[in-house]
C-alpha positions as CSV (number, residue, x, y, z in Angstrom):
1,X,-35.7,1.7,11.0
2,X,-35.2,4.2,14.7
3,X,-32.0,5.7,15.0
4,X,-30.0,3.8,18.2
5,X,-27.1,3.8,19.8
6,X,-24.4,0.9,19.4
7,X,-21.9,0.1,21.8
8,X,-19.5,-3.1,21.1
9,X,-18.6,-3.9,24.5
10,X,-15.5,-5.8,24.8
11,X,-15.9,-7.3,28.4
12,X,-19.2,-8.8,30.6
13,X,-18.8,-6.2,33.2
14,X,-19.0,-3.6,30.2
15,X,-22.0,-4.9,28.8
16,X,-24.1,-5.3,32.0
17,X,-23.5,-1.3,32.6
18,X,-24.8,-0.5,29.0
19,X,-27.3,-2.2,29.1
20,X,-28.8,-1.2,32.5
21,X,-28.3,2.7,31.8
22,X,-30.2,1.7,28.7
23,X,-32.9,0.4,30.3
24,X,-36.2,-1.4,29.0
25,X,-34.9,0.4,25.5
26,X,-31.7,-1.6,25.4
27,X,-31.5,-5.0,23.9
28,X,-28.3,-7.5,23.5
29,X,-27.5,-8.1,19.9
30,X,-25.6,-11.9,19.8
31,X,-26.3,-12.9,16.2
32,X,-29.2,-9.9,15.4
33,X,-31.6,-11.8,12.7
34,X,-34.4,-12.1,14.8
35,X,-33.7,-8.7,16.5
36,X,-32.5,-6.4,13.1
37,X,-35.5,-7.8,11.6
38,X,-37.9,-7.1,14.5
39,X,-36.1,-2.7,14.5
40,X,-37.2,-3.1,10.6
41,X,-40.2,-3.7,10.8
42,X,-41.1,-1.8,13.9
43,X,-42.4,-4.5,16.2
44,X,-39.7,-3.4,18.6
45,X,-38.2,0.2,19.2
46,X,-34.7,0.3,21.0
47,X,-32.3,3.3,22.1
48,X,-29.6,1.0,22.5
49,X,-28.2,-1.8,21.3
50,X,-25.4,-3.9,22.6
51,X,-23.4,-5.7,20.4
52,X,-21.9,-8.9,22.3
53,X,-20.1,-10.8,20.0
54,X,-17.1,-8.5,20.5
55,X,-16.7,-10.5,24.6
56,X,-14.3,-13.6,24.6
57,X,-16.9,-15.7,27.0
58,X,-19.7,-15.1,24.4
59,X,-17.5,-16.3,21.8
60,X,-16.1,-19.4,23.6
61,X,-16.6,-22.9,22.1
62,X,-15.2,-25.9,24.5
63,X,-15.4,-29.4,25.1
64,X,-14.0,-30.5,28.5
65,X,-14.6,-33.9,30.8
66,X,-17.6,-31.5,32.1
67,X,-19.2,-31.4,28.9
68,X,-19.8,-28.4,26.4
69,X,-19.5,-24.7,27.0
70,X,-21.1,-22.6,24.7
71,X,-21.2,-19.5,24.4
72,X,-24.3,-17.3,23.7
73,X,-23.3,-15.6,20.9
74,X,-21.1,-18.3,19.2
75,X,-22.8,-18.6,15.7
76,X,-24.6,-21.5,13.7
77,X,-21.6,-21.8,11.2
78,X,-19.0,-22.2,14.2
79,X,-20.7,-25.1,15.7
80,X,-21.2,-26.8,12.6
81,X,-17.9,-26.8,11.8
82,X,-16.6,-27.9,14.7
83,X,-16.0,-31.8,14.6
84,X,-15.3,-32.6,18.0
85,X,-19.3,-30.7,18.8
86,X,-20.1,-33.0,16.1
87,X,-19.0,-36.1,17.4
88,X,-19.9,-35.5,21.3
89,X,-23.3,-33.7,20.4
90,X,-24.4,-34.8,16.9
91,X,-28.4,-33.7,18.0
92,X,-27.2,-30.0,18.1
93,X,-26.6,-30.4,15.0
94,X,-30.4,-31.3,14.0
95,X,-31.2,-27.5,15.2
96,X,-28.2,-25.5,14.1
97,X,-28.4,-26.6,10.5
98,X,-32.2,-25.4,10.4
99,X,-31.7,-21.9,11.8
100,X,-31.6,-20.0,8.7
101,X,-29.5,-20.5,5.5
102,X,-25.6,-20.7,5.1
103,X,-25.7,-16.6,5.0
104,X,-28.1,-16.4,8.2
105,X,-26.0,-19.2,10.0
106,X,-22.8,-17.6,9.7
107,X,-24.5,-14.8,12.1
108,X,-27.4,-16.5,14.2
109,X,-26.7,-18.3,17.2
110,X,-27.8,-20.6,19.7
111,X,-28.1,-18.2,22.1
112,X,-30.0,-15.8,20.2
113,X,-32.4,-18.4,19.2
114,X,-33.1,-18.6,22.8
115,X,-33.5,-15.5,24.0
116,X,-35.8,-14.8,21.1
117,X,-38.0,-17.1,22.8
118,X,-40.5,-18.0,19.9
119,X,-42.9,-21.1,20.6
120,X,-41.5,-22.1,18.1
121,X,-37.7,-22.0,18.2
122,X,-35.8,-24.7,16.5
123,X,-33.4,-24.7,19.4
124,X,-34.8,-24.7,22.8
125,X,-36.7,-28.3,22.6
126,X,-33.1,-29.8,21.8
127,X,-31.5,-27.6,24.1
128,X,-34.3,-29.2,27.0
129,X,-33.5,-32.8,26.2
130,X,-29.9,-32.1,26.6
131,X,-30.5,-30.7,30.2
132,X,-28.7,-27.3,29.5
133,X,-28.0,-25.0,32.0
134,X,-28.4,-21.1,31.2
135,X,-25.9,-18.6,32.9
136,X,-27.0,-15.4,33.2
137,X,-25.1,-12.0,34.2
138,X,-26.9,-8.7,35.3
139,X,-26.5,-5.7,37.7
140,X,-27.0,-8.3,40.5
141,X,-24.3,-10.5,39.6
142,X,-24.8,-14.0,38.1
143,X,-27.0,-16.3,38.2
144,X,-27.9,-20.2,36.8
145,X,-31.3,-21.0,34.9
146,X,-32.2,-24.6,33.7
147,X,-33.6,-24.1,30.1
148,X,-36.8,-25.4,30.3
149,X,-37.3,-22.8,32.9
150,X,-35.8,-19.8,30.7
151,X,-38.8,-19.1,28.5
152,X,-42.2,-17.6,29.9
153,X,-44.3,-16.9,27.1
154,X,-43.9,-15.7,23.4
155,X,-41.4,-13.7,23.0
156,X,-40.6,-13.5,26.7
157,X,-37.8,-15.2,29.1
158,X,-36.2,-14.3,32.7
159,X,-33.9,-11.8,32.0
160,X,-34.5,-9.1,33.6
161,X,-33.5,-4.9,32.6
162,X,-29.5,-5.2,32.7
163,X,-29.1,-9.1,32.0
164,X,-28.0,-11.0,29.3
165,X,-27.1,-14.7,28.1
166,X,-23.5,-15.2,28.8
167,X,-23.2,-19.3,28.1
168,X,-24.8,-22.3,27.8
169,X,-23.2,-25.4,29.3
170,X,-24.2,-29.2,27.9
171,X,-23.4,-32.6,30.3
172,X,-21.2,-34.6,29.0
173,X,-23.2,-37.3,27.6
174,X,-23.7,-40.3,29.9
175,X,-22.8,-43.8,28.3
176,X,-25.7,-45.2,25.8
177,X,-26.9,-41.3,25.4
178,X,-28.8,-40.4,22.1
179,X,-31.4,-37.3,21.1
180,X,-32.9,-36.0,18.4
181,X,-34.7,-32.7,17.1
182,X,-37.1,-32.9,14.3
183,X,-39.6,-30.7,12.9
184,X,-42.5,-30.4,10.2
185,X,-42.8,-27.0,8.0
186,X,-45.8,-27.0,5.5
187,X,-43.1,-25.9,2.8
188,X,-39.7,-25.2,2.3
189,X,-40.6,-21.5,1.7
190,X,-42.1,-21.3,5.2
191,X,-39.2,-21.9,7.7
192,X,-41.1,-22.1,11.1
193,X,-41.7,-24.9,12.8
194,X,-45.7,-26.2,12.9
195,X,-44.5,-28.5,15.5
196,X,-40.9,-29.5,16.9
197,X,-40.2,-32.0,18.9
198,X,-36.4,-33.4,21.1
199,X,-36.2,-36.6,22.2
200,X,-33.7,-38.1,24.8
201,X,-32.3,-41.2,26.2
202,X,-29.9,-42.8,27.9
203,X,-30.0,-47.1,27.2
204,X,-29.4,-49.7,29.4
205,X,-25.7,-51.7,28.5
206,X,-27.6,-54.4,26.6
207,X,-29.1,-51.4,24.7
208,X,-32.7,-53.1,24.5
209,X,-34.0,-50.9,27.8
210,X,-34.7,-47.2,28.4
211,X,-33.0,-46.5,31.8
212,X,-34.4,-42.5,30.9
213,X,-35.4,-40.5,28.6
214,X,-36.6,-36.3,28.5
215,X,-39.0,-34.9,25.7
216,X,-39.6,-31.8,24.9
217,X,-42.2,-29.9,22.2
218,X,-42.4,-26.2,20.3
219,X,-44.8,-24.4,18.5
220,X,-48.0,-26.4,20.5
221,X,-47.9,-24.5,23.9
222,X,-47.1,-20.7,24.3
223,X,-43.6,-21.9,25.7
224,X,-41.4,-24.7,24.8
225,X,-42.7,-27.7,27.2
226,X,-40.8,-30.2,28.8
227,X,-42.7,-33.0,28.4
228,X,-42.2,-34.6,31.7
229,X,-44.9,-37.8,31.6
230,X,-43.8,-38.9,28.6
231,X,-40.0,-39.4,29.7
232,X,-41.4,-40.7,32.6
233,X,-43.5,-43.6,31.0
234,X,-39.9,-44.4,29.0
235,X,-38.4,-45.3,32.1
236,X,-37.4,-48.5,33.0
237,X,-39.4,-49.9,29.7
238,X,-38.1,-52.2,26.6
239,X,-37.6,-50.7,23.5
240,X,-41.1,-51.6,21.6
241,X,-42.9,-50.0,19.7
242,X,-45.7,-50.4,22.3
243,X,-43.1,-48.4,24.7
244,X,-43.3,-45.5,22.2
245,X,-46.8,-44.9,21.6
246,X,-47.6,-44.6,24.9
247,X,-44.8,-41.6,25.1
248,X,-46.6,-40.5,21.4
249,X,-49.7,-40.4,23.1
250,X,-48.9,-38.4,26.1
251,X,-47.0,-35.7,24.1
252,X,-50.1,-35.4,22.1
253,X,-51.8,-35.2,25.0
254,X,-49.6,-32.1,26.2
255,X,-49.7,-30.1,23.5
256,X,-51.9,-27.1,23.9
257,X,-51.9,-25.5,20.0
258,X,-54.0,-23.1,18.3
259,X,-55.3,-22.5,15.3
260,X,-53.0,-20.0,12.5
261,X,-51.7,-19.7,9.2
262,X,-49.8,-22.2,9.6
263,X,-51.7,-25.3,10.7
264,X,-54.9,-26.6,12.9
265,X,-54.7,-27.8,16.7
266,X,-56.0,-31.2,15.1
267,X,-53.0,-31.1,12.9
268,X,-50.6,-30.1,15.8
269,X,-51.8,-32.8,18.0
270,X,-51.3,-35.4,15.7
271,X,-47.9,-34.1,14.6
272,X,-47.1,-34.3,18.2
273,X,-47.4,-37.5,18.6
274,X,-45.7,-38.7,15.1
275,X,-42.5,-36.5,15.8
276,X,-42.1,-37.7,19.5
277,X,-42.1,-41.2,18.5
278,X,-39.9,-40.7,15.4
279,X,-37.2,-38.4,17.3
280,X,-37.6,-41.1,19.3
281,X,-36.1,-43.8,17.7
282,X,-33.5,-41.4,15.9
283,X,-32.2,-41.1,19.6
284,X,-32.5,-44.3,20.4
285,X,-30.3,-45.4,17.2
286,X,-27.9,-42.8,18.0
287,X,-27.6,-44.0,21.9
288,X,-26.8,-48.1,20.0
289,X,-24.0,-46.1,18.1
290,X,-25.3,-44.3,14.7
291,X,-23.8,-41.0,14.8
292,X,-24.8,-38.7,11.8
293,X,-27.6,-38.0,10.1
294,X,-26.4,-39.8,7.0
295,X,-26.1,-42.9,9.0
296,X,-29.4,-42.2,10.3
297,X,-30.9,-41.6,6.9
298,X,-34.2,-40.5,8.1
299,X,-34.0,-37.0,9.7
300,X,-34.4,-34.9,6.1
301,X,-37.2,-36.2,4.9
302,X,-40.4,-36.0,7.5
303,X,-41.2,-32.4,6.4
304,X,-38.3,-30.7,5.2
């Protein structure tokens, strides 16, 4: 690994002037396993790097009558143990207990896993499908991204030299709200998603009809995609299976693979379509009142 230079930064304002006199060759570090890993094998080469778990807002956890405030470098292991994230958000869950082990979760974060921006991030789909907003802060003050919109192509996002992630900020889920993240690995010993898919809705009172619903895909497009038709075909329809397939077969229909390592565009196509409808109905069971995976007793188990 380069030599660099670490600064610790203990305020926003701090961290915004480090890392603009640092330039192209400074990077935030807000849980460092993507980015320590990335200076070891020399796929990246920094000057500086700028440590921002020391900043209170990066660290902040909260749930208010707005929703949840999250902030970017707040790791894995915090949000899983907080009950009150677990309750109101049980989906986030689905993503923050794949990211890694119990060592690498006590480090990575949500906001990490983000700005990486891989295809195939286990956080971003769910993260779409939740409707998060991304606040920013740079040289030019802040600024207010929708997540879908944050990502714009591998390994590439919207910040720009001297901006960071500050905070992520979740609704407060509407009455009758349920979503889901699943994914499919090929083996345990191969932790990256082939495909990942979210799933959204929000159920009419009776609980039988989808008022709306938001989908979202990784690992099958060079971005996370919000899958826009296929929430749009949910609207307004009865929960049947007839109702799903059609969202199954437009997510399929949107997914734009390739070929690796790690599975075909056949295979990624078809597993588009399979984790869409199963995510789903997870959401849909959550919105009628099942809360945890153990109730569910189905989200372990499709490729894990």
């Amino acid at each position: 690994m380069q030599a660099f230079d670490y600064i610790a930064p203990k305020s926003v304002d701090e961290a915004i002037s480090a890392l603009a006199a640092g330039g192209e060759k400074a990077r935030p570090l807000s849980g460092g396993t993507d980015l320590i890993a990335q200076l070891q094998e020399g796929r990246r080469g920094l000057e500086t790097v700028v440590d921002v778990k020391r900043i209170p807002e990066l660290m902040e956890i909260s749930i208010s009558a707005d929703g949840l405030k999250l902030g970017a470098a707040v790791s894995c292991h915090t949000i899983n143990a907080n009950q009150a994230v677990r309750d109101a958000y049980p989906a986030l869950i689905d993503s923050t207990h794949l990211i890694g082990g119990t060592q690498i979760q006590g480090r990575a974060s949500i906001g990490g896993n983000l700005c990486n921006s891989s295809p195939a991030a286990d956080a971003i789909p769910n993260l779409v499908v939740h409707n998060v907003s991304c606040h920013i802060a740079g040289p030019n003050g802040r600024r207010t991204v929708a997540v879908e919109d944050f990502c714009t192509g591998p390994g590439q996002n919207v910040l720009e030299n001297g901006e960071f992630l500050v905070s992520l900020t979740f609704p407060k889920p509407p009455p009758n709200f349920g979503a889901a993240y699943l994914r499919f690995i090929p083996r345990n010993e191969m932790d990256i998603a082939v495909v990942g898919a979210g799933a959204s809705v929000i159920l009419s009172d009776d609980k039988e009809t989808i008022q709306s619903a938001r989908v979202s895909l990784g690992a099958v497009a060079p971005t996370p995609l919000l899958v826009q038709e296929a929430g749009d075909v949910l609207a307004g329809q009865p929960i049947s299976e007839e109702t799903l397939n059609k969202a199954a077969d437009l997510a399929k229909a949107a997914a734009r693979p390739i070929n690796d390592m790690r599975g075909t565009i056949a295979q990624r196509k078809h597993l588009s379509g399979v984790l869409t409808q199963r995510a789903l109905r997870i959401a849909i069971d959550r919105a009628r009142g099942a809360k945890t995976v153990d109730e569910l007793g189905r989200l372990n188990g499709h490729g894990e």
